[in-house]
N, C-alpha and C positions, 0 to 999 in steps of 0.2 A: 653244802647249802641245804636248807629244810624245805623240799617243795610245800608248796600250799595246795590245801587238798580237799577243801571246802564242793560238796555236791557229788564227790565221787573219785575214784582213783586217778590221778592226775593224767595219765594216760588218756582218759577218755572223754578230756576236754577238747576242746578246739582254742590252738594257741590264740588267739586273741582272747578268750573269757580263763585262760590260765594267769597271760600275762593280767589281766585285770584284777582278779582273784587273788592272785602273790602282792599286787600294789596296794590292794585296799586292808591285807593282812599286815602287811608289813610297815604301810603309815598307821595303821591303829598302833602295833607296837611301840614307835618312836613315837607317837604321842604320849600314850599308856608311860612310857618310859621319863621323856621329860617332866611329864605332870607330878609323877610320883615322885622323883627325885630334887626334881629343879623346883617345882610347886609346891607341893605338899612338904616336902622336908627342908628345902629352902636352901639347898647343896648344890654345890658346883657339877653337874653331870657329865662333862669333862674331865672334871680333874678326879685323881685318884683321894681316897681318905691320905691326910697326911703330907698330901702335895703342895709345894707353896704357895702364896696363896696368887700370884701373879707367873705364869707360865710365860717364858718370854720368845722371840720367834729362832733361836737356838735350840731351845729346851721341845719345841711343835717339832723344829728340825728334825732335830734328834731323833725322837719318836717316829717321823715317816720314817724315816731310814731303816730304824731297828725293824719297824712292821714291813717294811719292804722285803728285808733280808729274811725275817721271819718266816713271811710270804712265798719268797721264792723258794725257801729250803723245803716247806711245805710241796708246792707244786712240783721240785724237782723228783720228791719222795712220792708221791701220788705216780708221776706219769713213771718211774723206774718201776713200781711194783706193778703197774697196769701193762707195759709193757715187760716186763722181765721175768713175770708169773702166773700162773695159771690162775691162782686164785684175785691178782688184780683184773685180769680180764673177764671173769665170773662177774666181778663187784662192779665194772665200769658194763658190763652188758646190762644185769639188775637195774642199777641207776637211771642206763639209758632211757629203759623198756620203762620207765615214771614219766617218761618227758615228752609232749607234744614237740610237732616238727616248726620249732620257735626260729623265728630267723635271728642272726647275729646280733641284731640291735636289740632284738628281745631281749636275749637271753643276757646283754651285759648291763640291762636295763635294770634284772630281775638282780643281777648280780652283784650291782652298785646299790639296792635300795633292801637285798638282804645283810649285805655288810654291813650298813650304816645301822639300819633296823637294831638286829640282832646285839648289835655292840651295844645300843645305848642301851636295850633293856639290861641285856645278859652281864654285862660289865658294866656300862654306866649307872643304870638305878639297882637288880638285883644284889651284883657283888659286896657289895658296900652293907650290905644286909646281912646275908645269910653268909656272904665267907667265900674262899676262892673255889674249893672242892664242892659244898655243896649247888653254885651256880654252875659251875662246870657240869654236875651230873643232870642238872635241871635242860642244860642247851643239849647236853646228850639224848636227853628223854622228848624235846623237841624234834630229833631226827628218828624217834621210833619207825620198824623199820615194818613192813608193810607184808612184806615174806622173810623165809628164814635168811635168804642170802644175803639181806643188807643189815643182818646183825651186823656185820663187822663195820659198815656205815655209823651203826649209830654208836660203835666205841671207840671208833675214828675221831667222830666230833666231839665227844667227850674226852678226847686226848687233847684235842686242839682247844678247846675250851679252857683247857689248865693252862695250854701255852699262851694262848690270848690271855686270859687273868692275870696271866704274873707278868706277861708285858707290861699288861696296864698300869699294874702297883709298881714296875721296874724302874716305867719312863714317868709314870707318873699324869700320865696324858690319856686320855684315850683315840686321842688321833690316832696314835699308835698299833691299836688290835685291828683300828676300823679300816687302816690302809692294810695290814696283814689279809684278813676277813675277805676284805674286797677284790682283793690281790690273786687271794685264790681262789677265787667265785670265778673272778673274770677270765681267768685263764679257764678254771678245769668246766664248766657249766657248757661255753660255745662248742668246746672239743668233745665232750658227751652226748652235746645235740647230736654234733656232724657225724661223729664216729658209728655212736650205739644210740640214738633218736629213734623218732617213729619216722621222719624220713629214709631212714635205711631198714626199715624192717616192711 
């Protein structure tokens, strides 16, 4: 997830004007997003280039599922290398030490409306543009990382960004990245507050 970082190191907000802060970043996005794609070019921001042009409720099906599966292979991978290595628990402490002491409902708040966000620009309106690889490197450069230890942050989401992308041209849908996306917001974001937060430090 790309904390919002507006006024100062995300840290040394008070979770209420965090949470605020990531809402009013992330609805400009999905605006910015539809306007450009669905407005201005007059395209289906759902649907992938190439996709038919009627997406039927099998074909959405479908696509939750893949992004589900996606999702959870992700978070399975995430919490194995946090728990099973030195350098997951380096990158999940970093992480933490960004994050005001947001309660539950924050943080799955932040994490439903960065999944949705992120998708339509980064897949919805950019991909369709510039291409699978160079929107992948642009959501990586979103997670720029603030000290040296969450380099690997930002080439994580630029990992994930390719797998998102070619979901979206696989299933065809972008239901698809958005339930992956969110999927692993919403699991790894609460367990970073609880774990590695400014509640525990």
């Amino acid at each position: 997830m790309s904390a919002p970082t507006p006024g100062g190191p995300p840290g040394a907000l008070d979770p209420a004007r965090f949470v605020r802060l990531g809402l009013i970043f992330y609805g400009a996005l999905a605006v910015a997003a539809v306007v450009w794609r669905q407005g201005l070019a007059g395209e289906r921001i759902f649907a992938a280039p190439g996709a038919p042009e009627a997406l039927g409720a099998a074909a959405l099906g479908a696509g939750a599922l893949a992004g589900a599966a996606l999702g959870l292979g992700a978070v399975a991978l995430s919490f194995a290398l946090t728990e099973g290595t030195a350098f997951g628990r380096r990158l999940a402490r970093a992480l933490g030490a960004q994050l005001p002491a947001l309660s539950v409902a924050d943080a799955l708040l932040l994490a439903c409306a960065s999944g949705l966000a992120e998708e339509l620009f980064f897949r919805g309106a950019l991909q369709p543009r510039v291409g699978l690889v160079a929107a992948s490197l642009l959501f990586g450069a979103l997670h720029l990382p603030t000290e040296r230890a969450l380099v690997a942050w930002t080439l994580f989401a630029a990992a994930m960004g390719l797998a998102f992308g070619w979901l979206f041209e696989a299933t065809g849908t972008l239901v698809a990245p958005i339930v992956a996306h969110t999927l692993v917001n919403a699991v790894n974001l609460p367990l970073l507050v609880r774990r590695y937060g400014a509640a525990d430090r």
